[in-house]
C-alpha positions as CSV (number, residue, x, y, z in Angstrom):
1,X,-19.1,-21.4,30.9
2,X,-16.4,-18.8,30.6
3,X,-16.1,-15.5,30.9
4,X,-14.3,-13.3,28.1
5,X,-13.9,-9.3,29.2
6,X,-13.4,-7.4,25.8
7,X,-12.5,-3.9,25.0
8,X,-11.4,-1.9,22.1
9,X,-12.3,0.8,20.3
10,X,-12.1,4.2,18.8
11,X,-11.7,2.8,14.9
12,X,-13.4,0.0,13.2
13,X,-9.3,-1.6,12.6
14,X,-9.9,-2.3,16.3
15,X,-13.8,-3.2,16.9
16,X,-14.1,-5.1,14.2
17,X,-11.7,-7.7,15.2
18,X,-12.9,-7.6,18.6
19,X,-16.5,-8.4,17.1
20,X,-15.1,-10.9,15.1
21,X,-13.4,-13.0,17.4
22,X,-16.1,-12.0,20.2
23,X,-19.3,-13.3,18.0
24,X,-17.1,-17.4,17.7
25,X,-16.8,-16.9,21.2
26,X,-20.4,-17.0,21.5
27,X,-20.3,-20.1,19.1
28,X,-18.4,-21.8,21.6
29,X,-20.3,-21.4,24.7
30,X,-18.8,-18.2,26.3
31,X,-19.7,-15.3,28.0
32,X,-18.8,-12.3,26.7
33,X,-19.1,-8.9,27.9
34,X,-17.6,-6.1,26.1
35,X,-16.3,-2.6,27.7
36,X,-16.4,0.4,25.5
37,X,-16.4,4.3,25.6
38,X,-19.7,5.8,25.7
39,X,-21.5,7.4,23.0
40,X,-18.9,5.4,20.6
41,X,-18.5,3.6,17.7
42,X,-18.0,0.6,19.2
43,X,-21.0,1.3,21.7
44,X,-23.4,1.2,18.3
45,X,-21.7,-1.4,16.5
46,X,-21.0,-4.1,20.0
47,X,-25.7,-3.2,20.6
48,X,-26.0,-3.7,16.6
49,X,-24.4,-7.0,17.1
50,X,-26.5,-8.3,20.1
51,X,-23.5,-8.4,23.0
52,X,-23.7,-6.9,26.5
53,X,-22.0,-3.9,26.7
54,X,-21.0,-1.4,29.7
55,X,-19.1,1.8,28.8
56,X,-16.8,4.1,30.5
57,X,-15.3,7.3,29.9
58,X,-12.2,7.5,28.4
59,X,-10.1,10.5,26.8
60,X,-7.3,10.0,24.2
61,X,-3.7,10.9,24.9
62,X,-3.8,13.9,21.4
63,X,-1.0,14.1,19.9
64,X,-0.6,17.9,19.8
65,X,-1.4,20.3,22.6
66,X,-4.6,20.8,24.2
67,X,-6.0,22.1,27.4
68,X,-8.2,18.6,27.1
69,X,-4.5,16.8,28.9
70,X,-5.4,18.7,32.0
71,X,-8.2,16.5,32.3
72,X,-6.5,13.0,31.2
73,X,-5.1,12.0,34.4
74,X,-8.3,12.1,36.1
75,X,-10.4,10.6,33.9
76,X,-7.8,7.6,33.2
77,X,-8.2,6.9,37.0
78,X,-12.0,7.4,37.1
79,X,-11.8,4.9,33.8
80,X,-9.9,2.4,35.6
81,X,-12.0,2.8,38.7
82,X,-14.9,2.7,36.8
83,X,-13.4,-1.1,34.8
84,X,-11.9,-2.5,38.3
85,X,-16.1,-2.1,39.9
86,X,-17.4,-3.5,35.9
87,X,-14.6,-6.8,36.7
88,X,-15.6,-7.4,40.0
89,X,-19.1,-7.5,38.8
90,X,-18.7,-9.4,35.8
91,X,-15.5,-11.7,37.5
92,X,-14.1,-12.8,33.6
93,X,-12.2,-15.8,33.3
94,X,-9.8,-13.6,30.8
95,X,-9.6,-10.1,29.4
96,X,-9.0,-9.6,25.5
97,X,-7.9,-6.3,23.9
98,X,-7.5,-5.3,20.1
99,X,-6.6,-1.9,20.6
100,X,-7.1,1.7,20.6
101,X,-7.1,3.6,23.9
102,X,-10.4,2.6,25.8
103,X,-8.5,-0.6,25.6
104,X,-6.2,0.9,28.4
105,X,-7.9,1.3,31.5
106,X,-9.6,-1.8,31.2
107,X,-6.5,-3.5,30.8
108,X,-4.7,-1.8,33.9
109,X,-8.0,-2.4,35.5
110,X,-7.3,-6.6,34.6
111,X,-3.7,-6.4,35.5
112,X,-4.8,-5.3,39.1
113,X,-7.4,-7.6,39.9
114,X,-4.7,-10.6,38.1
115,X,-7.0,-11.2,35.0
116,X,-4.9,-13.1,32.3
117,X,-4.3,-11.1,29.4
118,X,-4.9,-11.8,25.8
119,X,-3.9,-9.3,23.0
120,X,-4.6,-9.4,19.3
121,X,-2.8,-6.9,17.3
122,X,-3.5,-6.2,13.8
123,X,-1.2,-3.6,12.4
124,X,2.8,-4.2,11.7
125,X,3.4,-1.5,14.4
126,X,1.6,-1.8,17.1
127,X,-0.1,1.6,19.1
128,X,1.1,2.6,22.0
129,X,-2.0,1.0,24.1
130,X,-0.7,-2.4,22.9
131,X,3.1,-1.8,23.3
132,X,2.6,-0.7,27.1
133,X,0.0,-3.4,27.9
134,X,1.9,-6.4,26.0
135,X,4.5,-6.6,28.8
136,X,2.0,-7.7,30.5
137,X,-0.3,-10.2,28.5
138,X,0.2,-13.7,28.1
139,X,-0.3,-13.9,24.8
140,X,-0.4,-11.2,21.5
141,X,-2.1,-12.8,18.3
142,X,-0.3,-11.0,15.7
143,X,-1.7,-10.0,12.2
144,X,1.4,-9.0,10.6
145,X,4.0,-10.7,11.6
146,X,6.4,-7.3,11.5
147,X,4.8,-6.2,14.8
148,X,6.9,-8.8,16.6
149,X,10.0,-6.7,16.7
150,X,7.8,-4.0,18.9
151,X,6.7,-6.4,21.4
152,X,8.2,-9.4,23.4
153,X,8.8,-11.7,21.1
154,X,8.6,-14.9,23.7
155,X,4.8,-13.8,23.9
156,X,4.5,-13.1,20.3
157,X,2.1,-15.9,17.8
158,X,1.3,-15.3,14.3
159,X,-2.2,-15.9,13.7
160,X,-3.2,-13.4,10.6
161,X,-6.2,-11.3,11.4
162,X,-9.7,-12.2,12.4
163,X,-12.6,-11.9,9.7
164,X,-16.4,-12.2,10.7
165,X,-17.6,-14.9,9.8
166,X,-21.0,-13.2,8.7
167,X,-19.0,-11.6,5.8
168,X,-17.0,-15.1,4.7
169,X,-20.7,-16.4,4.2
170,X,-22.5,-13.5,2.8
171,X,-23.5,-13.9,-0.8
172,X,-26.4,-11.6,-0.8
173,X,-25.9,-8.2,-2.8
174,X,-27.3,-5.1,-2.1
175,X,-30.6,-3.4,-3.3
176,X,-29.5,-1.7,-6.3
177,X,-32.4,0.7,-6.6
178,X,-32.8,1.3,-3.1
179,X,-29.2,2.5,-3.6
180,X,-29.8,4.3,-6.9
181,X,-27.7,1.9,-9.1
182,X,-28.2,0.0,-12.1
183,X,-27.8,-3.8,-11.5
184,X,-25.4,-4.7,-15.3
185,X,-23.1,-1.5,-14.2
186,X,-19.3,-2.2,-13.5
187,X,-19.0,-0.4,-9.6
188,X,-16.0,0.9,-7.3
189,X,-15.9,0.4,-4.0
190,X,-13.8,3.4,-2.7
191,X,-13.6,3.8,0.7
192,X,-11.3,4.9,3.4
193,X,-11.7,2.4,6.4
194,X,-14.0,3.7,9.5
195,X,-13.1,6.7,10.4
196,X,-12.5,7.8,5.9
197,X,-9.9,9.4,4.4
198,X,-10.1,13.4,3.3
199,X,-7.3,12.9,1.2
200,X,-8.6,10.3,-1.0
201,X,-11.9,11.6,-1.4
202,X,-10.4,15.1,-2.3
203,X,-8.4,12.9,-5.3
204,X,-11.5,10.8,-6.0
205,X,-14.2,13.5,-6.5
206,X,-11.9,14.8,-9.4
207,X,-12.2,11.7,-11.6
208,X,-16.2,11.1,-11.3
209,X,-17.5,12.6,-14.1
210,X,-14.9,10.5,-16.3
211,X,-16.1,7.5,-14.5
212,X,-19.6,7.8,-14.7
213,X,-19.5,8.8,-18.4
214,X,-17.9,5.0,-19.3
215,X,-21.2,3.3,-16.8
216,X,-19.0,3.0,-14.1
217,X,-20.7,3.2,-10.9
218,X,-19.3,4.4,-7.4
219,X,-20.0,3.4,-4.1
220,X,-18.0,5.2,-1.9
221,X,-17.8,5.4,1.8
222,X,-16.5,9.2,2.8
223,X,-16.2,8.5,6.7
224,X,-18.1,10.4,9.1
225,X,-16.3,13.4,9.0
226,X,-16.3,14.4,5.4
227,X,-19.9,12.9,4.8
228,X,-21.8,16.4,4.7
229,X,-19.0,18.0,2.5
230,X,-19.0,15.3,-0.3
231,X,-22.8,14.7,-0.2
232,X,-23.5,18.1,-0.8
233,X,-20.8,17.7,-4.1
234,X,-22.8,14.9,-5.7
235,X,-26.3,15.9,-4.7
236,X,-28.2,15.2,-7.7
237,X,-25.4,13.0,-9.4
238,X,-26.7,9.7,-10.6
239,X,-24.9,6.2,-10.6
240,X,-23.1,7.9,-6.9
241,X,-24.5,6.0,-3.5
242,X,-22.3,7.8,-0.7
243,X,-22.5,7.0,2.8
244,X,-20.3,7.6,6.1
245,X,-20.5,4.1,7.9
246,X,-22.8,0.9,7.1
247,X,-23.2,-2.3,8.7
248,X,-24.3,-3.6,4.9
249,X,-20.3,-4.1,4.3
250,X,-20.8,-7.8,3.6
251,X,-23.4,-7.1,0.9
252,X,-21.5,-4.3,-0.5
253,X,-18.2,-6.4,-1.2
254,X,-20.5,-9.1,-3.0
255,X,-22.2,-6.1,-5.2
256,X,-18.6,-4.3,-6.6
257,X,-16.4,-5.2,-9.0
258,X,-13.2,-3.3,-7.7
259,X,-12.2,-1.8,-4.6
260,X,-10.0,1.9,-3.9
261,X,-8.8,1.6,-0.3
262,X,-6.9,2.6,2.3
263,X,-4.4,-0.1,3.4
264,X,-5.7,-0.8,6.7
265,X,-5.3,-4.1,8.1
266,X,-8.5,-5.7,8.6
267,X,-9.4,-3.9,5.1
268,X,-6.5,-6.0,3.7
269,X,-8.2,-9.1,5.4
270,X,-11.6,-8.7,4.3
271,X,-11.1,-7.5,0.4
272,X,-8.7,-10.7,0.3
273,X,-10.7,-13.2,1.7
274,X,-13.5,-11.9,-0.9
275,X,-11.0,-11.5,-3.7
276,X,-12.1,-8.7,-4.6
277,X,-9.7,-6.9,-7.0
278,X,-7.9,-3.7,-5.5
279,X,-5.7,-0.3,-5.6
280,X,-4.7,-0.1,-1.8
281,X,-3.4,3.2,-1.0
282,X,-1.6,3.2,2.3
């Protein structure tokens, strides 16, 4: 049996391909152990999937200033301290990343104790996590074939992006009334990938009325941060089922008949594969 050492987070464009390609692993015989930040997304959604998970601290390079940099060099080396005592521990075969920044010190962590690296990036320009570390993997599995020009391209293969294969199966709908919806309505998926999107809900609450007048129903995802704002808008409104996050996505995409999205990569992937009609807006 081999061992496969995970990590990504901080959006649901990078757990869920780590999740993906983590959960055929398993298929396969491996070992997998996944390394995360604590209190996280992807600490809820690695336990909801029934992998091991250990998590570290990590802080986020912010892209304006903050007193909170003062801090980042320590906790990057605490992180890495913290990922070099998890490998020696767990002694993986490989480590595999798919982004975001708690990807980082578990990577440096791998380069130090000579752990192969494995990268799969899903965006057509990669973050800076996967620019820096691809220098040093063996191997980046592309999802757009555009990233190429960011990265070496003697370590570059194009492989598209990773969908779980729980959603390729699914055919089971949701529970209409449990969700407040009539089962012979035409529905809209709009949603704005993990983390939301304030600027499409702020254009979408404006047109709701008009769409439930013609029995057009709206499921809508508002992302974690605008959940309490929106909710309290539509409190009361029938034919509306808002929510922040859900692990029902598979159900939902077999319940709508068009989708509003952001364009985000594994987004693309999944609406695709379940060829479900949509409006992306990048």
């Amino acid at each position: 049996m081999k061992k496969i050492l995970i990590a990504a987070g901080g959006t649901g464009g990078h757990i869920k391909p780590a999740l993906s390609i983590a959960k055929y692993l398993q298929t396969k015989g491996y070992e997998i152990l996944y390394i995360g930040n604590k209190s996280s997304m992807e600490e809820n959604l690695v336990q909801e999937a029934g992998l091991n998970f250990r998590s570290i601290n990590v802080q986020k390079l912010y892209r304006y200033f903050t007193l909170k940099h003062l801090m980042f060099p320590f906790k990057l080396a605490k992180s890495i301290y913290d990922s070099c005592r998890i490998i020696k521990e767990f002694k993986p075969d490989v480590f595999l990343g798919t982004g975001g920044f708690v990807m980082g010190p578990v990577a440096i962590a791998s380069i130090i104790k000579k752990i192969p690296i494995f990268l799969q990036e899903q965006n057509s320009f990669p973050g800076i996590t996967t620019r820096i570390i691809g220098k040093f993997s063996l191997k980046i599995f592309l999802g757009n074939e555009n990233a190429k020009k960011y990265l070496r391209s003697n370590n570059t293969k194009f492989t598209g992006n990773p969908v779980n294969e729980e959603i390729l199966k699914s055919v089971e709908e949701i529970d209409f009334a449990q969700y407040g919806l009539k089962e012979d309505s035409f529905k809209v998926f709009l949603f704005g990938g993990s983390q939301g999107s304030l600027a499409l809900n702020k254009i979408f609450i404006s047109i709701i009325d008009q769409l439930l007048e013609r029995n057009i129903e709206i499921i809508w995802q508002t992302g974690k941060y605008s959940f309490v704002e929106f909710h309290s808008k539509m409190e009361g409104k029938k034919g509306v089922y808002l929510f922040d996050f859900t692990s029902e996505m598979d159900k939902i995409y077999n319940s709508v008949n068009l989708s509003i999205a952001r364009a985000g990569a594994i987004s693309i992937a999944e609406l695709e594969t379940k060829k479900i009609p949509t409006i992306f807006i990048p």
